[in-house]
N, CA, C and O atoms as a printed pandas DataFrame, in Angstrom:
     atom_number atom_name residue_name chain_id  residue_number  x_coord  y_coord  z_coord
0              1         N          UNK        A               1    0.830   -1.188    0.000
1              2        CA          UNK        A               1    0.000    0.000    0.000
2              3         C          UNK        A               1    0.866    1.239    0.000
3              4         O          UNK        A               1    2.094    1.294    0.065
4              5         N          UNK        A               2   -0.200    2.431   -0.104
5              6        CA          UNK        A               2    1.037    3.319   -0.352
6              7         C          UNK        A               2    1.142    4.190    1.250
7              8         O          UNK        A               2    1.419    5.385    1.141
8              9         N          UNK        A               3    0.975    3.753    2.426
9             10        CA          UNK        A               3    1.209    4.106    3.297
10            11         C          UNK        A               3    0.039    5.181    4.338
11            12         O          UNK        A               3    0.071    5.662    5.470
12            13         N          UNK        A               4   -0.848    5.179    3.266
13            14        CA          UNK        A               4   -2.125    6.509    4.225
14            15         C          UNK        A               4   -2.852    5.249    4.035
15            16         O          UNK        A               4   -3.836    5.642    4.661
16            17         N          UNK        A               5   -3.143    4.198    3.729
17            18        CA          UNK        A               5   -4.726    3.693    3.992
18            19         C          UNK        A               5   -4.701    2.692    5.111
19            20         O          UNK        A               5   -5.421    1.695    5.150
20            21         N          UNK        A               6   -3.756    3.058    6.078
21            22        CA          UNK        A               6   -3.903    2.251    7.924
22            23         C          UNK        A               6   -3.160    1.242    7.449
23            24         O          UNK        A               6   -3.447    0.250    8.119
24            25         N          UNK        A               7   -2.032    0.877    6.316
25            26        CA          UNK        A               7   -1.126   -0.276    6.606
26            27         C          UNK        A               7    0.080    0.109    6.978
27            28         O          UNK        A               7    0.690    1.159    6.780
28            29         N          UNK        A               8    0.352   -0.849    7.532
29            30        CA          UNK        A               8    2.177   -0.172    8.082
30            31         C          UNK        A               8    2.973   -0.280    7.880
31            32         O          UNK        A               8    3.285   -1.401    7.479
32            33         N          UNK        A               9    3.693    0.442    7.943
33            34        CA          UNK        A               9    4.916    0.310    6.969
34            35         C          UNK        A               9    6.113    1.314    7.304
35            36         O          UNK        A               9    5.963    2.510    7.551
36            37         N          UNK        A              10    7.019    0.799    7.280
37            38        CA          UNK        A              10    8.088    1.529    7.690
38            39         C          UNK        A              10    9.047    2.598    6.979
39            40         O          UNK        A              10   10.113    3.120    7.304
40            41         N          UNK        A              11    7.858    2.734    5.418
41            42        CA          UNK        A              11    8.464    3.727    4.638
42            43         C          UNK        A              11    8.083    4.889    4.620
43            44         O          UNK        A              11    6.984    4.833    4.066
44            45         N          UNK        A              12    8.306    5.983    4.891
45            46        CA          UNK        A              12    7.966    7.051    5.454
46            47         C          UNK        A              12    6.311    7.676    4.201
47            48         O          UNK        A              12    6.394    7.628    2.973
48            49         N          UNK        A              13    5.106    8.152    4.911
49            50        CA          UNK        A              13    4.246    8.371    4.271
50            51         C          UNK        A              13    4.309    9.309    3.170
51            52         O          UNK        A              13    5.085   10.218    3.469
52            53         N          UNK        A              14    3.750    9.475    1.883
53            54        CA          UNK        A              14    3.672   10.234    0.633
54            55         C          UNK        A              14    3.456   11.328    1.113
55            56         O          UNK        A              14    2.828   11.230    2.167
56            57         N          UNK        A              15    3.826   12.944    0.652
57            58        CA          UNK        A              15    2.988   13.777    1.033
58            59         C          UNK        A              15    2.751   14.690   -0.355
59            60         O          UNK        A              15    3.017   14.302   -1.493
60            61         N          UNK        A              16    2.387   15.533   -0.120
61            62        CA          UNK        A              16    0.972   16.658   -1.145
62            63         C          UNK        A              16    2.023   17.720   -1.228
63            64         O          UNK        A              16    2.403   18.423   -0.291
64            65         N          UNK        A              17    2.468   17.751   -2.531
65            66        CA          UNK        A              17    3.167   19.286   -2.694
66            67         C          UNK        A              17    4.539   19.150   -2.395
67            68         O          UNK        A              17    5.368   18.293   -2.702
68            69         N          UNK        A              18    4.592   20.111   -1.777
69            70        CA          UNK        A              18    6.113   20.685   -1.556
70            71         C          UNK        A              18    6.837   20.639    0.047
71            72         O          UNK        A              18    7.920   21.060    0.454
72            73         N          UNK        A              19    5.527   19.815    0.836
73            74        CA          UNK        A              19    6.113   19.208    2.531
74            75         C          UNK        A              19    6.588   18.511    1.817
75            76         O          UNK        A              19    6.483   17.978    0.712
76            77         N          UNK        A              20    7.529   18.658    3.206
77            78        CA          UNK        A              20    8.572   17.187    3.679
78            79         C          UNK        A              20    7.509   15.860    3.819
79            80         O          UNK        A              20    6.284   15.968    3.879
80            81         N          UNK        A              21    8.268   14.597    3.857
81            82        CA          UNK        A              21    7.422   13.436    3.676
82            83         C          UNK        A              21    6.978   13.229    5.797
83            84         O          UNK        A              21    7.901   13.574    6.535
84            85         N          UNK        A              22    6.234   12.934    6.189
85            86        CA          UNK        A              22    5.570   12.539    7.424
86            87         C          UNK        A              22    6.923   11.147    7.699
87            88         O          UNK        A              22    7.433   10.413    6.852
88            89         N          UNK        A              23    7.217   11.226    9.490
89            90        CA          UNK        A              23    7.392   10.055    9.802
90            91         C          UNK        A              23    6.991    8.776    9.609
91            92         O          UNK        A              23    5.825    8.635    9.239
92            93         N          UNK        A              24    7.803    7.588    9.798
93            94        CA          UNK        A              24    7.415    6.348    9.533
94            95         C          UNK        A              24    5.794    6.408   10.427
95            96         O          UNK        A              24    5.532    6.981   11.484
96            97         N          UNK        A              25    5.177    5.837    9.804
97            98        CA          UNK        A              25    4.010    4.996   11.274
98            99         C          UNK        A              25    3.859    4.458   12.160
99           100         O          UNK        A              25    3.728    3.287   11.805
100          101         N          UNK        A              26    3.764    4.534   13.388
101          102        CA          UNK        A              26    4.313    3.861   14.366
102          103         C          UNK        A              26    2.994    2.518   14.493
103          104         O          UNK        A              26    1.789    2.747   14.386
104          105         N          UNK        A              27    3.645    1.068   14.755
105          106        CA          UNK        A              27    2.682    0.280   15.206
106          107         C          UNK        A              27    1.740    0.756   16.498
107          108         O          UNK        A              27    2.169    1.515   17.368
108          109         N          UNK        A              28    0.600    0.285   16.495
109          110        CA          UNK        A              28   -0.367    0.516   17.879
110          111         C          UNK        A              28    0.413    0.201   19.195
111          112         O          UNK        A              28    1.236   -0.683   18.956
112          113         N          UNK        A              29    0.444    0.536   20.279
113          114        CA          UNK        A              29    0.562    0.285   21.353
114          115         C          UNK        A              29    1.788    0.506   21.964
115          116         O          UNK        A              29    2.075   -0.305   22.844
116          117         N          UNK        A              30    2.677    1.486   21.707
117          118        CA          UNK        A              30    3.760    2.123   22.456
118          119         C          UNK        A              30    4.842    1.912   21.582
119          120         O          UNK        A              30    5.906    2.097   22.173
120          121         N          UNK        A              31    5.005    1.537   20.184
121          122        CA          UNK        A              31    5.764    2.609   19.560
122          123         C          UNK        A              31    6.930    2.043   19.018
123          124         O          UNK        A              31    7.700    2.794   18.419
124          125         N          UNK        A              32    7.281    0.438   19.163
125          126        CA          UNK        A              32    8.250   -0.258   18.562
126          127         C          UNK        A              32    9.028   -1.499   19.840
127          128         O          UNK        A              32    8.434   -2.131   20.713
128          129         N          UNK        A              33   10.412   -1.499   19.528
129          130        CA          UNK        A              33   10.841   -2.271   20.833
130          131         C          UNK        A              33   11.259   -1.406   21.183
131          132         O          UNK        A              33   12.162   -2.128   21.604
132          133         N          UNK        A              34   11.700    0.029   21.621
133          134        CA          UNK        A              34   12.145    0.761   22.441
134          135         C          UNK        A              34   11.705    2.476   22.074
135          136         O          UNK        A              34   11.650    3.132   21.033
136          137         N          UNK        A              35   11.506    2.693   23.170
137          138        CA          UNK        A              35   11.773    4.111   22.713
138          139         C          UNK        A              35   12.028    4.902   24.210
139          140         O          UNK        A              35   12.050    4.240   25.248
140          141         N          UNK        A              36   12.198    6.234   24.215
141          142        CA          UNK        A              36   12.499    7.117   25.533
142          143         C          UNK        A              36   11.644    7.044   26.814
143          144         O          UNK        A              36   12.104    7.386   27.903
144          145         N          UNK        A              37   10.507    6.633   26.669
145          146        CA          UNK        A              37    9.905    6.082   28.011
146          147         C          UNK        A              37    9.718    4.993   28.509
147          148         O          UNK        A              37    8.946    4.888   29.462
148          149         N          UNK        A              38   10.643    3.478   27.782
149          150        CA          UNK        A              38   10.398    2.125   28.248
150          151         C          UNK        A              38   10.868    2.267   29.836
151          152         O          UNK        A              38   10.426    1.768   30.870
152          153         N          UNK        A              39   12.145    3.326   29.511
153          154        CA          UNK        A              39   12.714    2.831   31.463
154          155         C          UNK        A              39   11.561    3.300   32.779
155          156         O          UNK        A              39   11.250    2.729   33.825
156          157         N          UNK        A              40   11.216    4.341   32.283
157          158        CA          UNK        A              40   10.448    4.667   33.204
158          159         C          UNK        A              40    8.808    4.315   33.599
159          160         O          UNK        A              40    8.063    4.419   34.574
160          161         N          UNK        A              41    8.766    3.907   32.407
161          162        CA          UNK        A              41    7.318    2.549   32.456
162          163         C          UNK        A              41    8.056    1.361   33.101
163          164         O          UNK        A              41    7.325    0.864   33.959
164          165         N          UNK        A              42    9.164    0.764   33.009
165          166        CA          UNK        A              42    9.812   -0.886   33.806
166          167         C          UNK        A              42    9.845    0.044   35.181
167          168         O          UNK        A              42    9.317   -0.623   36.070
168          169         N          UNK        A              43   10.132    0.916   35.521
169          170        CA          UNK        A              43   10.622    1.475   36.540
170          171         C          UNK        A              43    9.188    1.411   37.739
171          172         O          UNK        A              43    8.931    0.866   38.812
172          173         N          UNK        A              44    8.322    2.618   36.457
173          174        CA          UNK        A              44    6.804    1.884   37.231
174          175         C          UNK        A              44    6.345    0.859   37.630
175          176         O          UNK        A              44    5.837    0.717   38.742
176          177         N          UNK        A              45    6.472   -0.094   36.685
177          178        CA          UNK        A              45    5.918   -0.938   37.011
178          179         C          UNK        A              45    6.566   -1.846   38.121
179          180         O          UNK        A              45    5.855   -2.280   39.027
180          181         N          UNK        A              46    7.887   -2.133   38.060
181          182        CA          UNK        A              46    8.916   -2.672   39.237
182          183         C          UNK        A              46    8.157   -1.510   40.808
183          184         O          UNK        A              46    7.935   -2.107   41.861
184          185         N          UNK        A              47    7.944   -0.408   40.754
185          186        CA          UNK        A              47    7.450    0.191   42.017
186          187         C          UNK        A              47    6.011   -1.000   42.103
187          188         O          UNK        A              47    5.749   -1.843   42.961
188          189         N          UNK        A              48    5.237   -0.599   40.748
189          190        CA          UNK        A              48    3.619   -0.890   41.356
190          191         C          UNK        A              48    4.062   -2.446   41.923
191          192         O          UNK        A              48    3.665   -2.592   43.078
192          193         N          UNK        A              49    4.885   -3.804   41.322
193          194        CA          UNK        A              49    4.688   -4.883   41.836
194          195         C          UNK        A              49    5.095   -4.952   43.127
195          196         O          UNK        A              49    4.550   -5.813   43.819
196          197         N          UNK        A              50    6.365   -3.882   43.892
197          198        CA          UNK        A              50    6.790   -3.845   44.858
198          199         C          UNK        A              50    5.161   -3.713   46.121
199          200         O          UNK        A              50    4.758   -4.324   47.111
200          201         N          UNK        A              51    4.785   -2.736   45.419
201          202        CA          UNK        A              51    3.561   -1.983   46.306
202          203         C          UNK        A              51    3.099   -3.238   46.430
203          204         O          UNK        A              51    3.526   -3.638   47.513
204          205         N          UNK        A              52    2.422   -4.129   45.886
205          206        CA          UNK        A              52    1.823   -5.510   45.900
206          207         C          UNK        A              52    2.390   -6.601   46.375
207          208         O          UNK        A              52    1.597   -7.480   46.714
208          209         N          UNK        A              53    3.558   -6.829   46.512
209          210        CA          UNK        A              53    3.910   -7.599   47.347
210          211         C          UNK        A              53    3.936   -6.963   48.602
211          212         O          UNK        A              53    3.688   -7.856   49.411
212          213         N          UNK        A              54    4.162   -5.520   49.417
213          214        CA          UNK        A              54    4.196   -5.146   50.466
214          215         C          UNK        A              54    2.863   -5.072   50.963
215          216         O          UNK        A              54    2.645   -5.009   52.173
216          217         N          UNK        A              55    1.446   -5.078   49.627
217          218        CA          UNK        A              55    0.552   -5.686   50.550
218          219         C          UNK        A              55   -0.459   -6.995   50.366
219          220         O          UNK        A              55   -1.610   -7.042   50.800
220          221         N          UNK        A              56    0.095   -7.852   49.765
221          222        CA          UNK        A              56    0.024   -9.288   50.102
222          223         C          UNK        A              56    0.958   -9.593   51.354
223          224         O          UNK        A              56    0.534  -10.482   52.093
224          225         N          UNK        A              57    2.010   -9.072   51.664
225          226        CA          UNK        A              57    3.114   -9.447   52.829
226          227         C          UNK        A              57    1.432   -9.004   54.381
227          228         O          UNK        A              57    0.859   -9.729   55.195
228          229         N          UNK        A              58    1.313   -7.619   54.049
229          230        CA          UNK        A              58    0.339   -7.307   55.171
230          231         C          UNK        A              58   -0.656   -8.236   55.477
231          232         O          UNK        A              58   -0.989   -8.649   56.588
232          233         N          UNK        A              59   -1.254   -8.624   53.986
233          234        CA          UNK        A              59   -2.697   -9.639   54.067
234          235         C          UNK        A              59   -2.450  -10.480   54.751
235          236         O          UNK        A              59   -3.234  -10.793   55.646
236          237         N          UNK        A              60   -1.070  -11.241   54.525
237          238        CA          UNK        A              60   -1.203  -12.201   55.075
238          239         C          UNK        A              60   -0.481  -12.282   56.760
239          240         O          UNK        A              60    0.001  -13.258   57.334
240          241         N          UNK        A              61   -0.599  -11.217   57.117
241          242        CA          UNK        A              61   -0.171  -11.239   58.878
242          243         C          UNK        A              61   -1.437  -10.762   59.436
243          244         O          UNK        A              61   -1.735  -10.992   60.608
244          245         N          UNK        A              62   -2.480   -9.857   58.337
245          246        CA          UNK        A              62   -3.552   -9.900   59.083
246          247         C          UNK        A              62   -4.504  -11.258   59.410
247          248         O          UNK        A              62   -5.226  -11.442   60.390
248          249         N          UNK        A              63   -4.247  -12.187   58.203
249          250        CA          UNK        A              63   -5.056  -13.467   58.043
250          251         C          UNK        A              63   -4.426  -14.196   59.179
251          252         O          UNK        A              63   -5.274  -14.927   59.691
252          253         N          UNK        A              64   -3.075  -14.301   59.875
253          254        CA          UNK        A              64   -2.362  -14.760   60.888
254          255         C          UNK        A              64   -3.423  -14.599   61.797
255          256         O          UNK        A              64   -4.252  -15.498   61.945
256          257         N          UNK        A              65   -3.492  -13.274   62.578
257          258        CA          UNK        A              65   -3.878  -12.729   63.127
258          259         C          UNK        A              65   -5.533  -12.798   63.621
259          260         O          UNK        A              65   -6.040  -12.572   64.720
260          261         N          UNK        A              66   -6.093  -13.181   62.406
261          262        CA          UNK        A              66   -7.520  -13.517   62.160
262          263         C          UNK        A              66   -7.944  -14.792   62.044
263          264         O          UNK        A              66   -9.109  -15.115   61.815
264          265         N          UNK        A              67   -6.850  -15.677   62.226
265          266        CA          UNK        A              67   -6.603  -17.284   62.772
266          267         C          UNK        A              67   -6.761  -17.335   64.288
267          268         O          UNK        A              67   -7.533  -17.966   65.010
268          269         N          UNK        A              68   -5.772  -16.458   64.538
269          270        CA          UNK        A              68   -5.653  -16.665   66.034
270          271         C          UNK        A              68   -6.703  -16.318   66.617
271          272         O          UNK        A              68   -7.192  -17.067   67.462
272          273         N          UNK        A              69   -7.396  -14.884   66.241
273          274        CA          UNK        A              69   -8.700  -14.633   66.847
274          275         C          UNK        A              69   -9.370  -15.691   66.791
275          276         O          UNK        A              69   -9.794  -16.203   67.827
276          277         N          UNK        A              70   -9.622  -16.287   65.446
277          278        CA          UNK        A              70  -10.883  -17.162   65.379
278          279         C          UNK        A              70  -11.046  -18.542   66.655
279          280         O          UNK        A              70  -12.107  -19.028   67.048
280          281         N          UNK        A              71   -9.454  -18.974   67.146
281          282        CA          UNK        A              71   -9.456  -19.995   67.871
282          283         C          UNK        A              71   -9.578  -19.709   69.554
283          284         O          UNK        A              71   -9.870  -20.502   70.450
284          285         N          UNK        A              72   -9.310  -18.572   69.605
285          286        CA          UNK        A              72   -9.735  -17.492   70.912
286          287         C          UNK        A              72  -10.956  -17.687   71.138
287          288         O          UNK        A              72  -11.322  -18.133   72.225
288          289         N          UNK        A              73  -11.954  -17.339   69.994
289          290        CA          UNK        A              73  -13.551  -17.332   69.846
290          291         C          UNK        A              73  -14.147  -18.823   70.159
291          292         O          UNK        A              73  -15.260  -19.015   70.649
292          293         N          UNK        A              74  -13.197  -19.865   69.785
293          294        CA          UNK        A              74  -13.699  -20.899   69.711
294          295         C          UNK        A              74  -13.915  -21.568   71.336
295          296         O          UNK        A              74  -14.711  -22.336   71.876
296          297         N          UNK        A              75  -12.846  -20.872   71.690
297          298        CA          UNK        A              75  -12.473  -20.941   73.057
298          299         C          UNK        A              75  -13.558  -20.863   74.168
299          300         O          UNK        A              75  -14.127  -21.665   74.908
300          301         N          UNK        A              76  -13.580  -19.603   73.952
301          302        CA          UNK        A              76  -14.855  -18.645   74.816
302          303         C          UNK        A              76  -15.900  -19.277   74.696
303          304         O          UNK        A              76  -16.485  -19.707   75.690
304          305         N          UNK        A              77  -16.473  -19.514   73.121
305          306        CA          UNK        A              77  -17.809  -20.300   73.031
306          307         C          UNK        A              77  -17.811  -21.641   73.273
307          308         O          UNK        A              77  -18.966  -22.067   73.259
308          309         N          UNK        A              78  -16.986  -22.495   73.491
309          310        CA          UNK        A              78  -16.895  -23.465   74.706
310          311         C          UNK        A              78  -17.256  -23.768   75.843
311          312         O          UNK        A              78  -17.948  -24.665   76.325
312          313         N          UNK        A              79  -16.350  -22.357   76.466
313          314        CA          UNK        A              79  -16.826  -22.115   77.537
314          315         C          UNK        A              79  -18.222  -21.626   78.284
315          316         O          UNK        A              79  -18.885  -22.077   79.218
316          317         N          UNK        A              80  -18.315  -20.697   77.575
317          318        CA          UNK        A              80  -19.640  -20.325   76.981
318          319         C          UNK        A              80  -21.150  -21.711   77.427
319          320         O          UNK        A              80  -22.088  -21.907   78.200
320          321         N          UNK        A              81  -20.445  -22.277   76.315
321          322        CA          UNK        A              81  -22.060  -23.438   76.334
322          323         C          UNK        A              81  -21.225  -24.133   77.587
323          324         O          UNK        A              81  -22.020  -25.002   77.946
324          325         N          UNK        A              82  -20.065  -24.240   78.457
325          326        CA          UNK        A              82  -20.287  -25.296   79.473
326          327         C          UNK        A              82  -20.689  -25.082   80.699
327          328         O          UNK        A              82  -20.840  -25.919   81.589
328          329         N          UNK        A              83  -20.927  -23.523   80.752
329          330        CA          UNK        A              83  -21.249  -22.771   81.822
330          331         C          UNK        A              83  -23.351  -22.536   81.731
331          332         O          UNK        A              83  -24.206  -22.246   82.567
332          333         N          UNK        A              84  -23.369  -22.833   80.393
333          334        CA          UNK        A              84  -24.693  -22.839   80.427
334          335         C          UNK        A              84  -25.473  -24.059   80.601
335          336         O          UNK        A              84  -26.575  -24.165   81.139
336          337         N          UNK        A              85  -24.581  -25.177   79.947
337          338        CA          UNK        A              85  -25.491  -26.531   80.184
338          339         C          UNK        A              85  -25.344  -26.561   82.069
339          340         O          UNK        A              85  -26.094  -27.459   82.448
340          341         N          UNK        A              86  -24.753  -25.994   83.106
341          342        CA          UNK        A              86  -24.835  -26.564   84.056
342          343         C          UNK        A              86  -26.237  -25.325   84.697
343          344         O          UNK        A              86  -26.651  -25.266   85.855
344          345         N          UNK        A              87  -26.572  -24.706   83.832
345          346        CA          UNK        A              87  -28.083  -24.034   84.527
346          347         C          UNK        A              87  -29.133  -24.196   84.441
347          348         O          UNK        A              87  -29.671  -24.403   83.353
348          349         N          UNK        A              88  -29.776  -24.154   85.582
349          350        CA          UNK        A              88  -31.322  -24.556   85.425
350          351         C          UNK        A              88  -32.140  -24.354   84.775
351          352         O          UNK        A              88  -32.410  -23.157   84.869
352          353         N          UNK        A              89  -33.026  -25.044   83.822
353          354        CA          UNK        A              89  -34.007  -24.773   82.988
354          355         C          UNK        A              89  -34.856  -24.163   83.121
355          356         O          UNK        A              89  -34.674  -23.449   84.107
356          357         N          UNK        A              90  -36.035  -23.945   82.551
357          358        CA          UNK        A              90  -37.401  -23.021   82.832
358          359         C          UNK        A              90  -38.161  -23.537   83.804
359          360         O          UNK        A              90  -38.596  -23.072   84.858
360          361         N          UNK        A              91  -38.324  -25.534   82.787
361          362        CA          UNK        A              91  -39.432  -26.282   83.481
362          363         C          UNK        A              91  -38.501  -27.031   84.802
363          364         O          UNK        A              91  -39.045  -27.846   85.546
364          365         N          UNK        A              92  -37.220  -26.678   84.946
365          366        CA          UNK        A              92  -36.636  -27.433   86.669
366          367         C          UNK        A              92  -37.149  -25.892   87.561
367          368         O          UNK        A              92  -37.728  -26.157   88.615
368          369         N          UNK        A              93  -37.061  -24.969   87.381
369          370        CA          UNK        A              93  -37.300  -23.388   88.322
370          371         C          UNK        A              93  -38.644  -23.658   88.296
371          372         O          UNK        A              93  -39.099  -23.887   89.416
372          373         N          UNK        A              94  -39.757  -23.730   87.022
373          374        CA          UNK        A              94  -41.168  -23.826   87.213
374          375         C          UNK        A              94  -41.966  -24.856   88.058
375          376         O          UNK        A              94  -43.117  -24.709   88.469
376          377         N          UNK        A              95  -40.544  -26.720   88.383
377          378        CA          UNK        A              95  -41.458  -27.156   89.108
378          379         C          UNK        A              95  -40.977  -26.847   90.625
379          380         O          UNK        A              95  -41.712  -27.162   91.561
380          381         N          UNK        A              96  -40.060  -26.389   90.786
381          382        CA          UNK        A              96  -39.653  -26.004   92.062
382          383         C          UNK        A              96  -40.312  -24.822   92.825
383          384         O          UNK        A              96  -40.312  -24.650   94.044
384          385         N          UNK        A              97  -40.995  -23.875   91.659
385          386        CA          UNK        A              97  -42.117  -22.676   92.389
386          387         C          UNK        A              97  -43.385  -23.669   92.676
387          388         O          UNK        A              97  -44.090  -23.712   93.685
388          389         N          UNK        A              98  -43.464  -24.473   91.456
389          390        CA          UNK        A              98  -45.261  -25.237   91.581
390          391         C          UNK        A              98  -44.943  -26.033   93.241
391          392         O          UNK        A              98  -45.775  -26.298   94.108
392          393         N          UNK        A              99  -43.751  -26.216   93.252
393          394        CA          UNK        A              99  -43.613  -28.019   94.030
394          395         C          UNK        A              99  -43.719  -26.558   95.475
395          396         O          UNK        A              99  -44.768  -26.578   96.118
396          397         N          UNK        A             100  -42.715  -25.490   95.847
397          398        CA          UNK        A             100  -42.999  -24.467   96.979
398          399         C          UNK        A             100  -44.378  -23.970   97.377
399          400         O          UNK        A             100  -44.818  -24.118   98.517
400          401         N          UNK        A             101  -45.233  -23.201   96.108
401          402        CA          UNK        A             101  -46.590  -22.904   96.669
402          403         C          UNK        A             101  -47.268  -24.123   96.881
403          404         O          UNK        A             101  -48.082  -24.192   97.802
404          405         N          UNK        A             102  -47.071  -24.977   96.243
405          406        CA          UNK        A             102  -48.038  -26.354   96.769
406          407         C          UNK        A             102  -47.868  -26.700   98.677
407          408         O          UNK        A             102  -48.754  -26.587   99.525
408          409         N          UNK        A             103  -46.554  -27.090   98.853
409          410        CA          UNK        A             103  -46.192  -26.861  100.004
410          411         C          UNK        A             103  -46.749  -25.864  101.183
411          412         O          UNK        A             103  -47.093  -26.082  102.344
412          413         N          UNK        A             104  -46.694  -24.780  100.452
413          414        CA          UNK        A             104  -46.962  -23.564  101.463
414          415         C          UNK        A             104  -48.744  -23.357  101.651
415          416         O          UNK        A             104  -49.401  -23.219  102.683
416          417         N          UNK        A             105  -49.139  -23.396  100.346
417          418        CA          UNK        A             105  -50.720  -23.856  100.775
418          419         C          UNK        A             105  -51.105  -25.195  101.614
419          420         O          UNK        A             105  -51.986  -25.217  102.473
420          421         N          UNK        A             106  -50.380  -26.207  101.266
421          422        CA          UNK        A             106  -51.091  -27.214  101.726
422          423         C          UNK        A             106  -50.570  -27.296  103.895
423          424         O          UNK        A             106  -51.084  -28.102  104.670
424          425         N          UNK        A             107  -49.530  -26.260  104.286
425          426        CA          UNK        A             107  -48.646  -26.305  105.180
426          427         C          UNK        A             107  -50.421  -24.902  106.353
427          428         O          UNK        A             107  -50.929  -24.924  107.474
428          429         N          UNK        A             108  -50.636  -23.727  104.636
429          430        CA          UNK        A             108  -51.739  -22.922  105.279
430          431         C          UNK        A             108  -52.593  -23.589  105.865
431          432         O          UNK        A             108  -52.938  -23.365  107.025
432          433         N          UNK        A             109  -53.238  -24.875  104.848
433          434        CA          UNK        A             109  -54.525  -25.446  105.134
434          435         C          UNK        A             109  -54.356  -26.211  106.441
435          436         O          UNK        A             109  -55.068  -25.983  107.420
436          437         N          UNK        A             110  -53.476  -27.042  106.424
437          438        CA          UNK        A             110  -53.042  -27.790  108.176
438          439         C          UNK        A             110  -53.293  -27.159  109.395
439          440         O          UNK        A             110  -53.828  -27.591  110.416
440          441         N          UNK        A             111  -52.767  -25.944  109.096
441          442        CA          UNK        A             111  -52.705  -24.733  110.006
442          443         C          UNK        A             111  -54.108  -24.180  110.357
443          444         O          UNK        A             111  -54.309  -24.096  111.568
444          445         N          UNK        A             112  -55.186  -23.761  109.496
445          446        CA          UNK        A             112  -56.002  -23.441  109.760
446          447         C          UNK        A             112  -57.307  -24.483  110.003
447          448         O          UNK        A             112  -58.469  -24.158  110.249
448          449         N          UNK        A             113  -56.744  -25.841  109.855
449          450        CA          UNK        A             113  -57.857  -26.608  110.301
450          451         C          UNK        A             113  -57.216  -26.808  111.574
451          452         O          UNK        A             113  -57.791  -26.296  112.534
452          453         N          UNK        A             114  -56.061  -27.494  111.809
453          454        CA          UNK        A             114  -55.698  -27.439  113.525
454          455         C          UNK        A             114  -56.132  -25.905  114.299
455          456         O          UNK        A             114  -55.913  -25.829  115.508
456          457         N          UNK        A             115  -56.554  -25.078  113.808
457          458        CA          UNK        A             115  -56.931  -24.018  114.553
458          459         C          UNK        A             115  -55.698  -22.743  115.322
459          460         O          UNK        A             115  -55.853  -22.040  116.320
460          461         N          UNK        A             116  -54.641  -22.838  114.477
461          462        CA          UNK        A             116  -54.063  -21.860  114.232
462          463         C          UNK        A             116  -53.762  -20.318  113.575
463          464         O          UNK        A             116  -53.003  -19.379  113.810
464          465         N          UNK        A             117  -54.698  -20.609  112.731
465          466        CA          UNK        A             117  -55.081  -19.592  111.834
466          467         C          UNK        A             117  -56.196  -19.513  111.825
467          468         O          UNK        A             117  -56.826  -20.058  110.919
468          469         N          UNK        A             118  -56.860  -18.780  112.866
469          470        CA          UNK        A             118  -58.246  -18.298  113.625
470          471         C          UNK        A             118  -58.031  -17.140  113.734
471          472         O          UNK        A             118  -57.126  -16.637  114.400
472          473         N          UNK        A             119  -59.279  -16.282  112.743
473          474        CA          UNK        A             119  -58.753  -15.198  112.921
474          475         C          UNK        A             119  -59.529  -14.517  114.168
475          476         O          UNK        A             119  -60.661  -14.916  114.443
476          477         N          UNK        A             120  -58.950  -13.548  114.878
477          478        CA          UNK        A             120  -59.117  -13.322  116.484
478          479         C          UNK        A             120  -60.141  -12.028  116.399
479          480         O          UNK        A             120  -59.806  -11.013  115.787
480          481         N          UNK        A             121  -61.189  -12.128  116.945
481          482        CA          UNK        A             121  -62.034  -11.122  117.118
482          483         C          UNK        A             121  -61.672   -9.923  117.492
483          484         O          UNK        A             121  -60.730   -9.895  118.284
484          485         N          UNK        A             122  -62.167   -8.829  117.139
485          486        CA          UNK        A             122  -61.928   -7.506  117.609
486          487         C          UNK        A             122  -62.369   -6.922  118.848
487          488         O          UNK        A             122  -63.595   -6.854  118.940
488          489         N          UNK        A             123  -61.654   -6.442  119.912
489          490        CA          UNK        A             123  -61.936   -6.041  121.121
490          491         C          UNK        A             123  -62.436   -5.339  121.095
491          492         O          UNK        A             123  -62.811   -4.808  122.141
């Protein structure tokens, strides 16, 4: 082709008149195997992977860290349920009130048929 219809080519483009001919074309995407900003793009990029390993290094002392909690937790809630299975239920407290007022009425009624609980006339 003759160099304007998007093929590439490394022969410098035709031009109109009496310009000078246009630079070669550069391929898409940064411009050949080298040019004046490769170092400082490797340079970048050597920082950005640094940055990423300094925080995968973090992740993983927080995940340490979030181990150990978790077996702490496991701990507690152990303890937790062994302190609760030794407490009294609803229905052991409910028959121990039923099983007391039963008692205490049936202790009233004794009382007031033996004639203890007479109530005493007013002077």
């Amino acid at each position: 082709m003759d160099g304007v219809g998007g093929a590439e080519s490394d022969q410098p483009v035709k031009s109109k008149g009496n310009e000078p001919p246009a630079p070669p074309l550069q391929p898409p995407g940064g411009g050949g195997t080298y040019d004046d900003m490769l170092e400082a793009r490797v340079a970048s990029l050597e920082a950005d992977v640094k940055n990423i390993r300094d925080n995968v290094g973090d992740m993983k002392g927080v995940l340490k860290d979030a181990g150990k909690d978790l077996t702490d937790l496991k701990v507690s809630q152990a303890t937790l349920n062994e302190r609760i299975s030794h407490l009294p239920t609803k229905s052991y407290i409910g028959w121990w009130i039923t099983g007391g007022l039963t008692m205490a009425v049936g202790a009233l009624t004794v009382l007031s048929r033996l004639g203890f609980l007479v109530a005493a006339a007013p002077k």
